[in-house]
N, C-alpha and C positions, 0 to 999 in steps of 0.2 A: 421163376423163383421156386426152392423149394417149399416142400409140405411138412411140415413137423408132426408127426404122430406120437402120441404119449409112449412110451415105452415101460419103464419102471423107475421107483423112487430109489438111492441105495444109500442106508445108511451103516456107516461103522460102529462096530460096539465092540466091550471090550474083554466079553466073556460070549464063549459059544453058546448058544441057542438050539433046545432039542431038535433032530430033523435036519438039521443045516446037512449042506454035501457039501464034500470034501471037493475042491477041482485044483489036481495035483501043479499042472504047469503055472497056474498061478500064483498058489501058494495060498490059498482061501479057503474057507468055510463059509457060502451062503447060505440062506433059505430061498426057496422059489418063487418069485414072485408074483407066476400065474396062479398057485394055490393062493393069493393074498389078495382077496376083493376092490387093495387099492393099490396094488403093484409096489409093495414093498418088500425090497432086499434087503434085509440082513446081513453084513458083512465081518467075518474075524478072521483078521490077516493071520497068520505065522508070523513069528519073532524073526523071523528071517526073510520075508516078501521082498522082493527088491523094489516095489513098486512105491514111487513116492511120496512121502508124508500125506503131504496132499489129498490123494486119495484114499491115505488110509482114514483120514481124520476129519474131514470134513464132507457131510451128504452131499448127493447129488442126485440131480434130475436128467436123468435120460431118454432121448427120442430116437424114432426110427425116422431114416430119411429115405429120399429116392433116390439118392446120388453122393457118397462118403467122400467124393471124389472131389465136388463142387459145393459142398458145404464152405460159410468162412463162420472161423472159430471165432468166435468174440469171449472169449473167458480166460482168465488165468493159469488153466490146468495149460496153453497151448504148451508149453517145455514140456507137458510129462509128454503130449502124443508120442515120441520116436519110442518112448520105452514099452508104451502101452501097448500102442496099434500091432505092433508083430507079435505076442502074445495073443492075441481077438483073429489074427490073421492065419 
């Protein structure tokens, strides 16, 4: 069975926040969420992000696993994987 490790919180917002980085292939402005005592992301898409709604609009909770391979998705985002994953990749 996998092990879930916390990773970070990320929530969307709808105006940038001082400090956020730029990360061009995604089309984002985060902040970083090892500077944030409880692992929260900050997130503000570009008008043009091709990623969808979904992500842009609703937080999520992320973990690290031992195996990305062997994970089973139990969540609704499963349709964005094919867009997301080779962007992360």
């Amino acid at each position: 069975m996998q092990t879930l490790h916390f990773h970070h919180v990320g929530i969307p917002v709808k105006e940038k926040i001082a400090g956020m980085i730029y990360n061009e292939s995604l089309k984002l402005y985060t902040t970083d969420y090892f500077d944030n005592p409880y692992g929260i992301e900050w997130m503000y898409f570009d008008h043009d992000n091709p990623l969808p709604d979904v992500i842009k609009t609703v937080p999520h909770v992320a973990y690290r696993v031992d195996n990305l391979l062997k994970i089973k998705i139990l969540f609704s985002l499963q349709s964005a994987l094919p867009k997301v994953l080779p962007l992360l990749l």
